[in-house]
PQR file of N, CA, C, O and H, with PARSE charges and radii, in Angstrom:
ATOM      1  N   UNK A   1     -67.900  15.021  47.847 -0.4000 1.5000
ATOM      2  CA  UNK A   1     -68.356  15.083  46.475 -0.0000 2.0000
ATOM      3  C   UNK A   1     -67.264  15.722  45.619  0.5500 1.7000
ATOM      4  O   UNK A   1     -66.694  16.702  46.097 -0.5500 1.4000
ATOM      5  N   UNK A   2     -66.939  15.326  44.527 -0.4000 1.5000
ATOM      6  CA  UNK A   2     -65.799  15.696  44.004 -0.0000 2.0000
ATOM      7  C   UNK A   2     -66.780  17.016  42.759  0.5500 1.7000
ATOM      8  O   UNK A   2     -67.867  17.101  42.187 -0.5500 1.4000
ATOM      9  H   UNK A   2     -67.401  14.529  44.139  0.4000 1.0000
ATOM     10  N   UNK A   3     -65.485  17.815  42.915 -0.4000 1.5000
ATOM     11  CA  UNK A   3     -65.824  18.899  42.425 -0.0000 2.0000
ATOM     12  C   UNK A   3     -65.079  19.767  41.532  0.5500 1.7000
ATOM     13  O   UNK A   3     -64.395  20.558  42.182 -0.5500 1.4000
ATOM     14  H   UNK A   3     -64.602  17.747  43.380  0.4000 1.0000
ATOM     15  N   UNK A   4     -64.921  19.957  39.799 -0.4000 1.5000
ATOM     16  CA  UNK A   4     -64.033  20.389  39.212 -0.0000 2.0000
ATOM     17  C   UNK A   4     -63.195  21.491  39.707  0.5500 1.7000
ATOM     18  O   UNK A   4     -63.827  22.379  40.279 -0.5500 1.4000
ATOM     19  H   UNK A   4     -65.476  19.314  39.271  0.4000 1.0000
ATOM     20  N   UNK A   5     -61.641  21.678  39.604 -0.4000 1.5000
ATOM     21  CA  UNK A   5     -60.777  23.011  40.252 -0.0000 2.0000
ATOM     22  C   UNK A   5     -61.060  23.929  39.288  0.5500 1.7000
ATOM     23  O   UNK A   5     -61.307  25.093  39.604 -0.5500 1.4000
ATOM     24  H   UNK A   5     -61.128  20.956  39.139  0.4000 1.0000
ATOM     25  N   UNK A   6     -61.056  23.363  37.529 -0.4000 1.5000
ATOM     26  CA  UNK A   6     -61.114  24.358  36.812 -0.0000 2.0000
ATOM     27  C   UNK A   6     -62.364  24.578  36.148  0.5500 1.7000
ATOM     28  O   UNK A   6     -63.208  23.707  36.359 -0.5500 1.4000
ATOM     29  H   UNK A   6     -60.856  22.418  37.273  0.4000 1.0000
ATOM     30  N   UNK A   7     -62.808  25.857  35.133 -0.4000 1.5000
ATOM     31  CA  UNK A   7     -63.377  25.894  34.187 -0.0000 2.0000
ATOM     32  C   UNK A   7     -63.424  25.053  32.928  0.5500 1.7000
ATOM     33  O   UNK A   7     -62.358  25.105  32.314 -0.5500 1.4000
ATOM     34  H   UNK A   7     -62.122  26.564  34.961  0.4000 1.0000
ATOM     35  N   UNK A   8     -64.205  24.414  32.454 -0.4000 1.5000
ATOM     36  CA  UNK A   8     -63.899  23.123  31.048 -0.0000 2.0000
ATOM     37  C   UNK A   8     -63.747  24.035  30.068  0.5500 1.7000
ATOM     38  O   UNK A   8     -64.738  24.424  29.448 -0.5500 1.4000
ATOM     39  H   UNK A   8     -65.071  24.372  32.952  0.4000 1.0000
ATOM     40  N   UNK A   9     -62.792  24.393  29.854 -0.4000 1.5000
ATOM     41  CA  UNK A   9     -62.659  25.024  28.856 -0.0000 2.0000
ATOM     42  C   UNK A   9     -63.842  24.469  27.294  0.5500 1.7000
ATOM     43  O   UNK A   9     -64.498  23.431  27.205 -0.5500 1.4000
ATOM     44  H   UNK A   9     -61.987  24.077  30.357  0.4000 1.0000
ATOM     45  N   UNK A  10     -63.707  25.848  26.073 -0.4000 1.5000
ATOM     46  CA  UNK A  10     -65.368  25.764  25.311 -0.0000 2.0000
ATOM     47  C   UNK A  10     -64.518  24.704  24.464  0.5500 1.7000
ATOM     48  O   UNK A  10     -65.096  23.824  23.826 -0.5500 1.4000
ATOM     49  H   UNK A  10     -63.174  26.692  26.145  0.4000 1.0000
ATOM     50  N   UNK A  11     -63.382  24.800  24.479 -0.4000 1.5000
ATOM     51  CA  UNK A  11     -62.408  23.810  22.774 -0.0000 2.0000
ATOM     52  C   UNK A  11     -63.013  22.362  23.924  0.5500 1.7000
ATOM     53  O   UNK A  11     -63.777  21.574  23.368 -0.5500 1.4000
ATOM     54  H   UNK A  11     -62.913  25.515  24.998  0.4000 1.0000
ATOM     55  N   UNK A  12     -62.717  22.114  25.204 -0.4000 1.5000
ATOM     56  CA  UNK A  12     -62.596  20.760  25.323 -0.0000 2.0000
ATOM     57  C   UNK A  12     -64.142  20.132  25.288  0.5500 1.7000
ATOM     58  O   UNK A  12     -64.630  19.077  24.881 -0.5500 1.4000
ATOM     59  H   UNK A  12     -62.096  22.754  25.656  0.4000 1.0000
ATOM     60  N   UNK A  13     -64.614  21.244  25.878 -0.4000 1.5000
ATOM     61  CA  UNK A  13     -66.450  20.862  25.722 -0.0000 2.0000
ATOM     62  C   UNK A  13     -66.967  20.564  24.430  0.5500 1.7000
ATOM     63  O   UNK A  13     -67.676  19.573  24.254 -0.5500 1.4000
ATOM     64  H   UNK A  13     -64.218  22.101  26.209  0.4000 1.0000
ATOM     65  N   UNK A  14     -66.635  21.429  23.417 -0.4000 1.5000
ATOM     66  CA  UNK A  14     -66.984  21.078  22.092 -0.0000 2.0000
ATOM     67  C   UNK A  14     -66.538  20.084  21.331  0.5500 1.7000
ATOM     68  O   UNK A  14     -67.343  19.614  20.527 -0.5500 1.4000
ATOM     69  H   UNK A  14     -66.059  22.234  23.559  0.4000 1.0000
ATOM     70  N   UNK A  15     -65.207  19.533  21.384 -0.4000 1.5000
ATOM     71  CA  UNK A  15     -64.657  18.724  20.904 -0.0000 2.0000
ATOM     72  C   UNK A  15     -65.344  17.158  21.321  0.5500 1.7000
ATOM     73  O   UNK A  15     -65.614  16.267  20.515 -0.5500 1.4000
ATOM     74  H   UNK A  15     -64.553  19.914  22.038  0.4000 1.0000
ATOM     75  N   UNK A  16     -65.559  17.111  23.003 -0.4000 1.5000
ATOM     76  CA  UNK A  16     -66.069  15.911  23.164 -0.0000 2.0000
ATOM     77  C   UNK A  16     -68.053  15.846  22.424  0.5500 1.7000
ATOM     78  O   UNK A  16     -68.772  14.909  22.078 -0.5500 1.4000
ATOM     79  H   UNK A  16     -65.341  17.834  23.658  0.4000 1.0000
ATOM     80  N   UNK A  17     -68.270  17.492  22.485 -0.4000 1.5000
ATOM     81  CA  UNK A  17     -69.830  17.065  21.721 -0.0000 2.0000
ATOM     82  C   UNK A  17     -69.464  16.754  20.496  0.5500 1.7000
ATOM     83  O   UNK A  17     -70.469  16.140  20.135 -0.5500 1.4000
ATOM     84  H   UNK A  17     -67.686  18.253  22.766  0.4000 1.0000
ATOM     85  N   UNK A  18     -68.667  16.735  19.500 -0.4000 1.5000
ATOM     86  CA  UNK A  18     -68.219  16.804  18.306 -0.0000 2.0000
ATOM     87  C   UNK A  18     -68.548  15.317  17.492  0.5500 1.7000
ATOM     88  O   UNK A  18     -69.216  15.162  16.469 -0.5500 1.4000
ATOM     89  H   UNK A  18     -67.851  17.234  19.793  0.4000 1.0000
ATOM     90  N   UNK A  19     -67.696  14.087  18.478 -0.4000 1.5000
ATOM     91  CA  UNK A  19     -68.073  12.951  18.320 -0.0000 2.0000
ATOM     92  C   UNK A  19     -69.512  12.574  18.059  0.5500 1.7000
ATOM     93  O   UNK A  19     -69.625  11.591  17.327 -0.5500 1.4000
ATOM     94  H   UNK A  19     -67.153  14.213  19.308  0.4000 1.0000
ATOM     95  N   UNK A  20     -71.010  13.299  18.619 -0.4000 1.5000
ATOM     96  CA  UNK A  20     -72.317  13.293  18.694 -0.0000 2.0000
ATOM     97  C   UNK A  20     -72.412  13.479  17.148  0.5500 1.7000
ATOM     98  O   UNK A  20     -72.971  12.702  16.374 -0.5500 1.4000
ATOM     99  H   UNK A  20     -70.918  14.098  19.213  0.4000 1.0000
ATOM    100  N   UNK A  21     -71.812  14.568  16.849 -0.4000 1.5000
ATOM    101  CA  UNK A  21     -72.344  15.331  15.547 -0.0000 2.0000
ATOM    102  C   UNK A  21     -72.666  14.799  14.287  0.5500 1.7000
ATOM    103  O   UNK A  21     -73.581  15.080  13.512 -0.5500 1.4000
ATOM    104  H   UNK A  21     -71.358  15.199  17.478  0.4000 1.0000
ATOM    105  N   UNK A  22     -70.899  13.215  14.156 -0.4000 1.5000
ATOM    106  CA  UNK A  22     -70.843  12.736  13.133 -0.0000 2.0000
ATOM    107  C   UNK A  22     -71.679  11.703  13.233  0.5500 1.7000
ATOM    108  O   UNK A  22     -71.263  10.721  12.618 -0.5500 1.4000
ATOM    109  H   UNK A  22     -70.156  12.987  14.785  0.4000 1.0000
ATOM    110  N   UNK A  23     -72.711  11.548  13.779 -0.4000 1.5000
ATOM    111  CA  UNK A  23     -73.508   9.918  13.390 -0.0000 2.0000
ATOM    112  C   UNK A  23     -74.395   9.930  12.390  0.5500 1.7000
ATOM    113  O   UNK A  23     -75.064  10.960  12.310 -0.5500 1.4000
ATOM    114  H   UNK A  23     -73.049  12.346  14.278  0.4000 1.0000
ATOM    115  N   UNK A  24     -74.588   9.144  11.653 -0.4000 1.5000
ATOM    116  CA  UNK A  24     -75.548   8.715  10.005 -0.0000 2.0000
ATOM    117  C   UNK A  24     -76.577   8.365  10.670  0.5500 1.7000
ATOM    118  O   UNK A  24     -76.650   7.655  11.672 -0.5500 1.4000
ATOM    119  H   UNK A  24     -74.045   8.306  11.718  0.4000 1.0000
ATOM    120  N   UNK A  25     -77.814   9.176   9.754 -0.4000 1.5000
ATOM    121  CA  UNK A  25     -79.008   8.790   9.992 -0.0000 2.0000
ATOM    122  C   UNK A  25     -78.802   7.100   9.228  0.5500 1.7000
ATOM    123  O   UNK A  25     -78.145   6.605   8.313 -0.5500 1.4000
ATOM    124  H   UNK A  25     -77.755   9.754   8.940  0.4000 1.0000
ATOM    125  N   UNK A  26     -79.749   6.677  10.192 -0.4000 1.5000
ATOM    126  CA  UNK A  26     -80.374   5.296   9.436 -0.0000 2.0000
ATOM    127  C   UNK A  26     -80.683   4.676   8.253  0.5500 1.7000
ATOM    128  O   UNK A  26     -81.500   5.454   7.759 -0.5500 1.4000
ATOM    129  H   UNK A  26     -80.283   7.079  10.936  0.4000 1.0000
ATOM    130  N   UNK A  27     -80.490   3.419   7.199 -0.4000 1.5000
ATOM    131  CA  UNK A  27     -81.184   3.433   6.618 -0.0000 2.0000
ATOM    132  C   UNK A  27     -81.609   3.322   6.339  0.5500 1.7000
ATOM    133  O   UNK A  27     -81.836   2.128   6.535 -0.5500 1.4000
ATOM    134  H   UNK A  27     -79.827   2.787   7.600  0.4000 1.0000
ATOM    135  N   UNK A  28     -82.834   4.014   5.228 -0.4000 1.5000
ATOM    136  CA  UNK A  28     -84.368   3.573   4.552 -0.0000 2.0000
ATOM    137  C   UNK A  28     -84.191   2.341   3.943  0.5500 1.7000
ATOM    138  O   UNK A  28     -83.201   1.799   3.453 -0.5500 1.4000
ATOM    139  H   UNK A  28     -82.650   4.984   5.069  0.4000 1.0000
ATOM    140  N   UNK A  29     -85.338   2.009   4.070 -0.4000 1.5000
ATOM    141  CA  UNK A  29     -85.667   0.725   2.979 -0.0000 2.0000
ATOM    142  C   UNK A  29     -87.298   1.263   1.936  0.5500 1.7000
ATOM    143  O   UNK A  29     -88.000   2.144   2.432 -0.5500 1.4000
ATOM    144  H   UNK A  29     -86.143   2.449   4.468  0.4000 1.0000
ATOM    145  N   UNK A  30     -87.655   0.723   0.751 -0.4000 1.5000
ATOM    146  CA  UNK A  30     -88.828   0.914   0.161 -0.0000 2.0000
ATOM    147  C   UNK A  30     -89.615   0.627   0.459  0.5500 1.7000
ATOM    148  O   UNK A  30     -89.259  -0.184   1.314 -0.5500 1.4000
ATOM    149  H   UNK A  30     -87.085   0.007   0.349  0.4000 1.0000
ATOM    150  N   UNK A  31     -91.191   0.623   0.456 -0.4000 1.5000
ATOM    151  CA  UNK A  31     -92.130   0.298   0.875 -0.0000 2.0000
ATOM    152  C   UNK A  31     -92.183  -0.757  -0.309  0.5500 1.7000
ATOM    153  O   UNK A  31     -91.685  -0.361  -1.363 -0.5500 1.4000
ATOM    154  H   UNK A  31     -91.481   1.282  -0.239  0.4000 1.0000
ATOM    155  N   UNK A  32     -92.732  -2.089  -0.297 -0.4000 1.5000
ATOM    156  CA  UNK A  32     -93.680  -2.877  -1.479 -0.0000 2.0000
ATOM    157  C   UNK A  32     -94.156  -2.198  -1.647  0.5500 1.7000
ATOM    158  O   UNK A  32     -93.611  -1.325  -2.321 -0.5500 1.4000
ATOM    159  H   UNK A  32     -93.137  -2.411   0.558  0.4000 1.0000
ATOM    160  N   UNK A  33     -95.403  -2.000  -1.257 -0.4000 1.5000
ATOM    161  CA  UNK A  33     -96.717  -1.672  -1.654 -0.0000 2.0000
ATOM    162  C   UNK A  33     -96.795  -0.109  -2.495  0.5500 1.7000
ATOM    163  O   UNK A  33     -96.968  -0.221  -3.709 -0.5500 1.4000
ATOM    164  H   UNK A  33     -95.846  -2.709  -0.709  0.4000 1.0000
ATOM    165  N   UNK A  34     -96.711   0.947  -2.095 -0.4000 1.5000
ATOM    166  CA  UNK A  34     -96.385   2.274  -2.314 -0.0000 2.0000
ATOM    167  C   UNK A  34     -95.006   2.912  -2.952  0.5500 1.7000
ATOM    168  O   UNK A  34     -94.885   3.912  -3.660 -0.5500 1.4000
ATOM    169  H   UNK A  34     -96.570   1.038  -1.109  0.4000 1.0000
ATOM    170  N   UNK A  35     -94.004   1.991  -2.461 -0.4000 1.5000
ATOM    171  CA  UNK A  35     -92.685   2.031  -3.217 -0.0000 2.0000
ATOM    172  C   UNK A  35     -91.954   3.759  -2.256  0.5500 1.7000
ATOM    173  O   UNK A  35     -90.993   4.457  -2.577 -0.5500 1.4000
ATOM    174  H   UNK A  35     -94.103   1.179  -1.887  0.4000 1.0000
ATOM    175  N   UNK A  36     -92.601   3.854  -1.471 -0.4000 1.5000
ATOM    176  CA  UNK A  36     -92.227   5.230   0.004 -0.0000 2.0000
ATOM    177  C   UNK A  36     -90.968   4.644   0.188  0.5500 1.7000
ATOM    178  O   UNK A  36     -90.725   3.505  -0.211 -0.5500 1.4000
ATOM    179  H   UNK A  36     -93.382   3.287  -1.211  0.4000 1.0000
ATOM    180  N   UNK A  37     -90.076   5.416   0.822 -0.4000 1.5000
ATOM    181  CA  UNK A  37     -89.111   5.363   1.654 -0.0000 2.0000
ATOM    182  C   UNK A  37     -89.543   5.065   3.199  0.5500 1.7000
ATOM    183  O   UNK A  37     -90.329   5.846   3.734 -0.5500 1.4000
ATOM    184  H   UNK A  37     -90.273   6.341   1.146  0.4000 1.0000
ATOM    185  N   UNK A  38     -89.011   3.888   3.956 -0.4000 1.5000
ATOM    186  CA  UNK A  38     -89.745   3.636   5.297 -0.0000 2.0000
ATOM    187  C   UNK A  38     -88.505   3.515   5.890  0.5500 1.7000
ATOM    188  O   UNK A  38     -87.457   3.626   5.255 -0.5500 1.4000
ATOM    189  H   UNK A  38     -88.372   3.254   3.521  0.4000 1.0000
ATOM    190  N   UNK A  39     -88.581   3.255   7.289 -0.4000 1.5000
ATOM    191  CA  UNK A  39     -87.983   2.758   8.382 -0.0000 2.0000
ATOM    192  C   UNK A  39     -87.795   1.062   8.619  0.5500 1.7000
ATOM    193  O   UNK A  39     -88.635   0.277   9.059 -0.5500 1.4000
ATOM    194  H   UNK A  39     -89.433   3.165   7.805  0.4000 1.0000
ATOM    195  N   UNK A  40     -86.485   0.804   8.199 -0.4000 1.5000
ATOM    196  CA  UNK A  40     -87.143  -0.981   7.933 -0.0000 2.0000
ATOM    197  C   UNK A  40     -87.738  -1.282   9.327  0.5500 1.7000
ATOM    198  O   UNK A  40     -87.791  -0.378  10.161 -0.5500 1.4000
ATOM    199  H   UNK A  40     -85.803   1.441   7.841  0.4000 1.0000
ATOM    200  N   UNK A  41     -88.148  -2.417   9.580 -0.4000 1.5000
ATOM    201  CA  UNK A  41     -89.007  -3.009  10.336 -0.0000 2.0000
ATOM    202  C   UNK A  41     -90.019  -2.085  11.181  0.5500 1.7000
ATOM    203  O   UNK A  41     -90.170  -2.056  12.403 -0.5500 1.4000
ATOM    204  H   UNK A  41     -88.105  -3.151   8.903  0.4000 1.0000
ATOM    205  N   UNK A  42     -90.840  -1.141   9.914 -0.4000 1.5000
ATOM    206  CA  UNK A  42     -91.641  -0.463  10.967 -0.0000 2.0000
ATOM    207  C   UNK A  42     -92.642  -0.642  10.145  0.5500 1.7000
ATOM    208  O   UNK A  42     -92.363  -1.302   9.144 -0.5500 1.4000
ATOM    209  H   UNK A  42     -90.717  -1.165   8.922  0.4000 1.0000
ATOM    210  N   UNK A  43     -93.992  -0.172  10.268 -0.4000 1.5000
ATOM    211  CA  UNK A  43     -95.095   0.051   9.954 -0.0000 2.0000
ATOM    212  C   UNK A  43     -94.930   1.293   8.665  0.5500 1.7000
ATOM    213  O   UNK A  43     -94.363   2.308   9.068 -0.5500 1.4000
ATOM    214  H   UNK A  43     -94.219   0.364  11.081  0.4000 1.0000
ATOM    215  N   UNK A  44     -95.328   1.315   7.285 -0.4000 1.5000
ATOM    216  CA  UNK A  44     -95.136   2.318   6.638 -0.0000 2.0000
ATOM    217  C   UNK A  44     -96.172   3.238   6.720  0.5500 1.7000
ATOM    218  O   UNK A  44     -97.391   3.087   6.640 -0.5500 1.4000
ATOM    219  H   UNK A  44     -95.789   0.491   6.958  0.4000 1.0000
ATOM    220  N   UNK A  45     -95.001   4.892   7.011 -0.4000 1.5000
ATOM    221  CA  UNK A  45     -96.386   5.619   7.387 -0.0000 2.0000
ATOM    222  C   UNK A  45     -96.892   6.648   6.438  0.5500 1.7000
ATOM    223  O   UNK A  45     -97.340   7.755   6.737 -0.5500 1.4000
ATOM    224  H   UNK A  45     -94.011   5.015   7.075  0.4000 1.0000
ATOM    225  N   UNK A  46     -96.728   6.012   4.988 -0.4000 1.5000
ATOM    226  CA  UNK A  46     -97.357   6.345   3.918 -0.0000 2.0000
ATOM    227  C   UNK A  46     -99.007   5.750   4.040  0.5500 1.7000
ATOM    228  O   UNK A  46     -99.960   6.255   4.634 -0.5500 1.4000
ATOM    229  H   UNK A  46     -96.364   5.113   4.746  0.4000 1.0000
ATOM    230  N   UNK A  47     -98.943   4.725   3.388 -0.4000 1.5000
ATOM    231  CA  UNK A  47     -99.760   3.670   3.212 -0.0000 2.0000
ATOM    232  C   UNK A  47    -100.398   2.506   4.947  0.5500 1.7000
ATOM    233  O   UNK A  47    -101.560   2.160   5.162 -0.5500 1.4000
ATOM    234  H   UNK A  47     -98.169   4.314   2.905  0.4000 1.0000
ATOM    235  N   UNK A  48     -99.425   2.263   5.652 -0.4000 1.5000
ATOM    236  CA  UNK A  48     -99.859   1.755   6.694 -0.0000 2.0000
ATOM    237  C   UNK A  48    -100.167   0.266   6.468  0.5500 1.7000
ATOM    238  O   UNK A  48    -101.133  -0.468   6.680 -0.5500 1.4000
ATOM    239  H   UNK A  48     -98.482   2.545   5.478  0.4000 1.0000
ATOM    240  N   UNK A  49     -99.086   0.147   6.011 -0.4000 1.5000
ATOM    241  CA  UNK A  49     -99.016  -1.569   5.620 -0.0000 2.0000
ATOM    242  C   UNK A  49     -97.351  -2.144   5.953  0.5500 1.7000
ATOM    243  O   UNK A  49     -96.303  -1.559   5.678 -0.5500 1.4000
ATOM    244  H   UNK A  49     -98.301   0.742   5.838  0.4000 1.0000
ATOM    245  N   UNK A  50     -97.553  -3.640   6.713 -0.4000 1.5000
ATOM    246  CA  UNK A  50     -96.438  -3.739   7.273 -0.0000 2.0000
ATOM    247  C   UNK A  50     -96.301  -5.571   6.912  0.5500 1.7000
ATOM    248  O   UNK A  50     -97.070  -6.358   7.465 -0.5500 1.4000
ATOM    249  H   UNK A  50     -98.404  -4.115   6.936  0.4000 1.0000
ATOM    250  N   UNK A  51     -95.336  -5.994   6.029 -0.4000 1.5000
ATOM    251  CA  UNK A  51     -95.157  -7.693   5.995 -0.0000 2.0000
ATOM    252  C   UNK A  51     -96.135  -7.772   5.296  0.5500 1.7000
ATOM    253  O   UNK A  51     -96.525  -8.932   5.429 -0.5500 1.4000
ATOM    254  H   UNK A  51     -94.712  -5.354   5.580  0.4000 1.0000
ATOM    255  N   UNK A  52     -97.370  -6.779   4.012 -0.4000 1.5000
ATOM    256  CA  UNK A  52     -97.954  -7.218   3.207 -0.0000 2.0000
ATOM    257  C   UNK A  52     -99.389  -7.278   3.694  0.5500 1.7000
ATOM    258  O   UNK A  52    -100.382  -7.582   3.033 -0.5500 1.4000
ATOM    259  H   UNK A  52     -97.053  -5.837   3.904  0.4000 1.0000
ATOM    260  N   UNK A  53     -99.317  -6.941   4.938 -0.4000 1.5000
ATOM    261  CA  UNK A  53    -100.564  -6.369   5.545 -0.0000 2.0000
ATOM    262  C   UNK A  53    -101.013  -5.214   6.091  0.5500 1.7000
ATOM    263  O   UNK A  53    -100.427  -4.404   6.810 -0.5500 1.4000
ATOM    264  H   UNK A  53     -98.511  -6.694   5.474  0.4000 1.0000
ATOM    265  N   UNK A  54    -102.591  -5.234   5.489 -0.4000 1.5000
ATOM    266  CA  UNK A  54    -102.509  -3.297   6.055 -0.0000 2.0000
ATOM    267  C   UNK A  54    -102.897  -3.520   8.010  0.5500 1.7000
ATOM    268  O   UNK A  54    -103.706  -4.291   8.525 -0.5500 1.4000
ATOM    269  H   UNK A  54    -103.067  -5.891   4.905  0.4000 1.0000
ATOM    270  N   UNK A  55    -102.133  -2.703   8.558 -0.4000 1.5000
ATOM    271  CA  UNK A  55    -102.162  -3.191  10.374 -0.0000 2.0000
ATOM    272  C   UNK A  55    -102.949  -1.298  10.610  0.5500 1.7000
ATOM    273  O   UNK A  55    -103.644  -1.066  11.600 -0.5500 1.4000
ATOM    274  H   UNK A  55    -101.475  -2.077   8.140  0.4000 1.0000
ATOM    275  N   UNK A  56    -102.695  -0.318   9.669 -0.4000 1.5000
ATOM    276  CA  UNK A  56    -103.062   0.903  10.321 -0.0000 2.0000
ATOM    277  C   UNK A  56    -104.896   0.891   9.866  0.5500 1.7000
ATOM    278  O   UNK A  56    -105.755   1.241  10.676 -0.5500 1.4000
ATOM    279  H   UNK A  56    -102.131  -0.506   8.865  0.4000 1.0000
ATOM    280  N   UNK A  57    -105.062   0.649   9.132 -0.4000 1.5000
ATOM    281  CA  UNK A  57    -106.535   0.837   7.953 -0.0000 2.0000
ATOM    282  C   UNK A  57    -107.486  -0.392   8.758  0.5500 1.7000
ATOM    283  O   UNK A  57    -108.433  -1.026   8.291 -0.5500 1.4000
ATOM    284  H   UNK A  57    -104.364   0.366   8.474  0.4000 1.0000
ATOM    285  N   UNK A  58    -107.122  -0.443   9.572 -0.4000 1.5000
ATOM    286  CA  UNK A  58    -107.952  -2.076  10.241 -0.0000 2.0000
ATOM    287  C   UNK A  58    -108.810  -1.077  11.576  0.5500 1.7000
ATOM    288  O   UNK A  58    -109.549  -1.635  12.386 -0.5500 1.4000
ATOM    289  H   UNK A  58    -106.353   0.072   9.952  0.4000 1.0000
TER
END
């Protein structure tokens, strides 16, 4: 089993989490109906209407 000789040093550990750090959240799209900020292709979880139909209120 292979097994590090050294300590990872904290600069090299951090640097490779670093790359994680910079990613962009997603983005919103409007709701029709409510005019909310949603998740495109999801169910809005203002109102609960998705493609002009309510799918949560059923």
């Amino acid at each position: 089993m292979a097994v590090p000789k050294r300590k990872t040093s904290q600069a090299r550990t951090s640097g490779r989490k670093a790359a994680n750090m910079k990613k962009v959240a997603t983005g919103t799209s409007v709701c029709p109906q409510c005019h909310e900020p949603k998740l495109p292709h999801r169910v809005c979880p203002n109102c609960g209407y998705y493609k002009g139909k309510d799918v949560v209120g059923e």
